[in-house]
C-alpha positions in Angstrom: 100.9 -66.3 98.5 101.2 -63.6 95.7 103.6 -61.1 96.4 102.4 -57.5 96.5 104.6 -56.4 93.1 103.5 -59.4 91.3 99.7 -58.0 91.8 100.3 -54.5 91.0 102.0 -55.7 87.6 99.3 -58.1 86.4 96.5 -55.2 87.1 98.8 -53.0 85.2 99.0 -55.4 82.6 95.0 -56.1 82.5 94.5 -52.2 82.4 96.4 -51.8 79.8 94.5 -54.4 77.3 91.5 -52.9 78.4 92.4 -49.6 77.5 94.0 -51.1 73.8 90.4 -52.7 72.9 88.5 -49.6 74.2 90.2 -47.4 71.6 88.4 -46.4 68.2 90.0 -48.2 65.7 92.1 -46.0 63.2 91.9 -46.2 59.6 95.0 -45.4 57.6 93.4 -43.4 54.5 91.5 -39.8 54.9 88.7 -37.9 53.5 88.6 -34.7 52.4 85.8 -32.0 51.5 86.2 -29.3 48.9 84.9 -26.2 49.2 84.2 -23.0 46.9 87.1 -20.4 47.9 84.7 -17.7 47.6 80.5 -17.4 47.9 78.7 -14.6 46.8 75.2 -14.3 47.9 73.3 -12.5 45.2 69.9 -13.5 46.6 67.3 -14.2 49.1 68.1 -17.7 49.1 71.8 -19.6 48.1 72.8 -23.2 47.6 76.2 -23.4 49.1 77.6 -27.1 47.6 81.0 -29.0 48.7 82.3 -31.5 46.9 84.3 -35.1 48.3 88.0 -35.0 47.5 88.9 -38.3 45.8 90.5 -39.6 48.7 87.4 -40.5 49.9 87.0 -43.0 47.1 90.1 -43.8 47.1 89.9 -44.8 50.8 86.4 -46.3 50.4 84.6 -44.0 53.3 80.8 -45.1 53.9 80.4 -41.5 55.8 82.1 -38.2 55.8 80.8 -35.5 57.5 81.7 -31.7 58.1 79.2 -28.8 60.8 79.7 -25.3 59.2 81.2 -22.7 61.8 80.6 -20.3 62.9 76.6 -21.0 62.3 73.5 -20.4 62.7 71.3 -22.6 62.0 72.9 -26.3 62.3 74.6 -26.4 58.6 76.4 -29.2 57.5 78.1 -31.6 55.1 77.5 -34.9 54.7 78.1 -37.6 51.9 77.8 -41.3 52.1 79.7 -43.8 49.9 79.5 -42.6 46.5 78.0 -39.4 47.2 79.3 -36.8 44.6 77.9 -33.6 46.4 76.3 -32.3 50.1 74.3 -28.9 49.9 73.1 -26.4 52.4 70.7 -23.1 51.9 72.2 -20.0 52.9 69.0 -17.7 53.7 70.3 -14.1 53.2 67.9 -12.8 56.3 69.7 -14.7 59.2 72.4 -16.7 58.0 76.3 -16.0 58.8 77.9 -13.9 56.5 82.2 -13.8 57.1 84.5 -16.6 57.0 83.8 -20.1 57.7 85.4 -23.0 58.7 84.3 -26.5 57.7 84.8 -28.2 61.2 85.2 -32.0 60.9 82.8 -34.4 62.9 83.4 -37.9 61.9 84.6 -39.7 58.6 84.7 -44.0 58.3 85.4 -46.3 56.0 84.9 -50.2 57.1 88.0 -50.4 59.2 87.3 -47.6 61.5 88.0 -43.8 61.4 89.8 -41.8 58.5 91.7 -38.3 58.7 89.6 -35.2 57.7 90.6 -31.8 56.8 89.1 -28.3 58.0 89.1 -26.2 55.3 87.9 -22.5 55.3 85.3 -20.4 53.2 84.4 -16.9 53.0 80.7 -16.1 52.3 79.9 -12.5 51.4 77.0 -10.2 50.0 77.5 -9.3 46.8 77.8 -5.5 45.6 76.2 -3.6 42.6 78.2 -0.3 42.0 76.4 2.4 39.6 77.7 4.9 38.0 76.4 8.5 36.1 78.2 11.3 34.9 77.3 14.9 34.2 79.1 18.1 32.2 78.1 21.6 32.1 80.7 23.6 30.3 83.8 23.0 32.3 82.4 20.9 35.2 82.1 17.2 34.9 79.8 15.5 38.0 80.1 11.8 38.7 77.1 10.2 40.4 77.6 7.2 42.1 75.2 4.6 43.8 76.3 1.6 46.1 74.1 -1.6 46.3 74.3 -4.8 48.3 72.2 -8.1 48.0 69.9 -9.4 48.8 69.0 -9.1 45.1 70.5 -5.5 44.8 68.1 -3.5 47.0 69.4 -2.9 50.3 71.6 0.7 49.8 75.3 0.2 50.5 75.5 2.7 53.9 78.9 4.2 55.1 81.0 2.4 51.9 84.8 3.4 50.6 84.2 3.8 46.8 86.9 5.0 44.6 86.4 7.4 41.5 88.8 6.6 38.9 89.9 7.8 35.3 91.4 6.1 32.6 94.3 8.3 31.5 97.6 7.7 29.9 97.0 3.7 29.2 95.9 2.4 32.6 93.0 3.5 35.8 94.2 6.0 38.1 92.2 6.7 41.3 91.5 10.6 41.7 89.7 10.6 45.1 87.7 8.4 47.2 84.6 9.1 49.3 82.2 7.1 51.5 78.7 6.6 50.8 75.4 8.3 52.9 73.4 6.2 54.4 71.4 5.9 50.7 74.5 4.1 49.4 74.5 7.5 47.5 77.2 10.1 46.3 78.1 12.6 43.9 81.3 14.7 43.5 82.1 17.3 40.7 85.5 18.8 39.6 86.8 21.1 36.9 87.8 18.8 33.7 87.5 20.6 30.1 89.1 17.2 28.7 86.5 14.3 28.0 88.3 11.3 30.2 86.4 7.8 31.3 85.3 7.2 35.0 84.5 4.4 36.8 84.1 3.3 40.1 85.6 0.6 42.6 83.6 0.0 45.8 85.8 -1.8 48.2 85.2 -5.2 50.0 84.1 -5.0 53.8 83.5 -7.8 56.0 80.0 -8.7 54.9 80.0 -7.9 51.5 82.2 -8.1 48.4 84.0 -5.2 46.2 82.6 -4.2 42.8 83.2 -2.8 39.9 81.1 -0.5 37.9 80.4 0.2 34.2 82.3 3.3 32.3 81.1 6.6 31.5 82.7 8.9 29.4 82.4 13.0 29.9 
């Protein structure tokens, strides 16, 4: 007759093996996916490309692969042995705009599964800022118009620009106002001294800052 300990130990024992060949084997190398800091969408349509680190060579994966969150539309990164580059379209109608994160899903080599990083992104419109400047006599007007992609004809509603003026060597902002809803604005102030203007429109959470060109009044 077994005795009641002795049974209770080999079951442990059995459980345990089980539980040891279950597991997903572990590789010892990683792969890793590199990703453009900054995106700017300029269009109605944007390749967004990520590149494998050379770890994945190095570790010989046969698959790597990243989802894009937060998302939309199922994007993702994927790249087989030897694959140099994994793409996804970024349609400027419907697809997130903000900061994403590359969320790993699942990277192998022949041994079993390799470490993967998470790395972030931030994908923004990108801004036009134009400038136009008026004198009569005394009174210089600056004329300022605010765009945002896609391609530059949406109006840049409700955005902080700043008006600045190049005086004594460097930029100095002189005021600051916030677009109409035309992306539109115009501001005039006495200045019998012929200065150059410009104007910085400042980065929001969708779209990216800009600079414009220099006029001279």
């Amino acid at each position: 007759m077994i005795k009641p300990l002795t049974c209770i130990a080999a079951a442990l024992t059995t459980l345990a093996a089980l539980t040891a060949t279950a597991a997903p084997a572990v590789a010892a190398g990683s792969c890793s996916i590199i990703l453009p800091a900054r995106v700017q969408i300029a269009s109605q349509y944007t390749v967004i490309t990520a590149h494998p680190s050379s770890d994945c060579a190095a570790s010989r994966n046969t698959d790597a692969s990243w989802d894009v969150s937060p998302s939309r539309s199922g994007d993702f990164f994927s790249f087989g042995a030897g694959t140099l580059s994994s793409s996804y379209t970024f349609y400027s109608s419907w697809s997130t705009v903000g900061v994403l994160r590359a969320v790993a899903t699942g990277a192998t080599d022949s041994g079993g599964y390799l470490r993967q990083n998470s790395p972030t992104y931030t994908v923004k419109y990108a801004t036009w800022a134009y400038v136009a400047s008026s004198r009569s006599g005394r009174a210089v007007h600056i004329n300022a118009l605010i765009s945002n992609s896609p391609s530059g004809m949406a109006r840049g509603a409700g955005r902080p620009v700043s008006v600045q003026r190049y005086i004594h060597g460097a930029w100095q902002t002189i005021l600051v106002r916030t677009t109409s809803s035309t992306g539109q604005f115009t501001v005039g102030f006495v200045q019998p001294r012929a200065y150059s203007y410009r104007l910085v429109a400042a980065e929001t959470k969708t779209a990216w800052g800009a600079l414009s060109a220099t006029t001279v009044r």
